[in-house]
C-alpha positions, 0 to 999 in steps of 0.5 A, spaced: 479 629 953 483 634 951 478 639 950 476 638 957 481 642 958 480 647 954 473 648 957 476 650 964 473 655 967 478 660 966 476 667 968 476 673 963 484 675 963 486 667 961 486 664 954 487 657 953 489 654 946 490 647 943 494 645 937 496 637 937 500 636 944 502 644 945 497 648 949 499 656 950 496 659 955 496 666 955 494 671 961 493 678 962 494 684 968 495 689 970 500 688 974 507 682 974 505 681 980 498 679 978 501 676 973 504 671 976 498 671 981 493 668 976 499 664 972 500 660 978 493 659 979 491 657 972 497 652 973 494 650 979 488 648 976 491 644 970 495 640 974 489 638 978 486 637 971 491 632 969 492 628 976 484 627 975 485 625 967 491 622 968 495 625 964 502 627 965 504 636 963 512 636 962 513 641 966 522 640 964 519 642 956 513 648 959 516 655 959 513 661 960 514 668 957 513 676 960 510 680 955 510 687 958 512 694 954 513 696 962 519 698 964 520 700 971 517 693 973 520 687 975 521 682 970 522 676 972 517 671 976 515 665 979 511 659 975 509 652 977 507 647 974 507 639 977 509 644 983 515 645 979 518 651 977 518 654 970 524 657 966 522 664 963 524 665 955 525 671 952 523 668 946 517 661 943 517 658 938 510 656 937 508 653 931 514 654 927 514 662 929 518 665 934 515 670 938 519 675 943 517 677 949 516 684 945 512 681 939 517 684 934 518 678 931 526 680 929 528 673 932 524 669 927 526 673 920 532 672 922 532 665 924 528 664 917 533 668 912 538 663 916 536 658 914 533 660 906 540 663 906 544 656 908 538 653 902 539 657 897 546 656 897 545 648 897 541 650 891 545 653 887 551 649 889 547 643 886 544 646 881 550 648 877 555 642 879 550 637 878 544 639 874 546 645 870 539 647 871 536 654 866 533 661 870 527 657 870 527 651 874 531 655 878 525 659 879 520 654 880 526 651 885 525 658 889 518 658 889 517 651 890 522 651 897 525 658 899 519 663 898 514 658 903 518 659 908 520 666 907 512 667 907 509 662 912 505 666 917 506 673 914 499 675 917 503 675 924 508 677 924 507 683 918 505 688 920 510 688 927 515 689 921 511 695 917 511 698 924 519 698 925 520 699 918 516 705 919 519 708 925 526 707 922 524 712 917 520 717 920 526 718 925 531 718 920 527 724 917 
């Protein structure tokens, strides 16, 4: 049934994806007022959608993010589902990865080095108070639980970072 909903017919500049109960719906203008226009009539059409197959969206967890490099435009917009107004983020975690509103993808690698971080000093903690582990079982601690986490979806969020890392050089040049 959820697949029917994939299989609406969006027009060229919307895009439907679906993993488990999560359903990104990406859509692209010119403008913000487009934007919100072809939202807005995209979320009409998903509203109508789950009345017909008496499925419920939560439109309380549904939110949306302005993706736009532009500067001199109004940022902010108003989207409806359930005839209900949406919260604007700046930031989504979307299956464990947190996308800004400028792909930059700073947010994530922060949020991700927390956290391997608070790991890595349970870890040790435990390894030299309980266990008295040697450099190898270390080691294949580290691979087995921090780097995964480190890499988890590096192909997406990688090369946003090569990109500021380069640019940091080059104007420190």
């Amino acid at each position: 049934m959820y697949n029917s909903l994939l299989n609406l017919n969006y027009a060229k500049w919307t895009i439907a994806i679906a993993f488990a109960d999560a359903l990104p719906i990406a859509v692209k203008a010119a403008t913000v007022a487009e934007v919100e226009n072809f939202t807005n009539m995209k979320m009409s059409k998903i509203t109508q959608w789950s009345k017909e197959n008496k499925l419920h969206f939560n439109d309380k967890k549904s939110k949306f993010m302005l993706i736009s490099r532009r500067r001199k435009e109004r940022k902010a917009i108003d989207t409806y589902l359930n005839n209900n107004h949406l919260e604007q983020v700046d930031k989504i975690k979307y299956l464990g990865i947190i996308i800004d509103s400028k792909f930059k993808f700073n947010k994530h690698i922060k949020y991700i080095t927390d956290r391997c971080q608070k790991l890595t000093n349970a870890l040790s903690n435990l390894a030299r108070i309980a266990w008295g582990l040697r450099h190898e079982a270390l080691k294949t601690i580290n691979n087995g639980s921090i780097l995964p986490q480190l890499l988890y979806a590096a192909p997406v969020w990688i090369e946003s970072i090569n990109k500021e890392c380069n640019r940091l050089l080059h104007s420190t040049t």
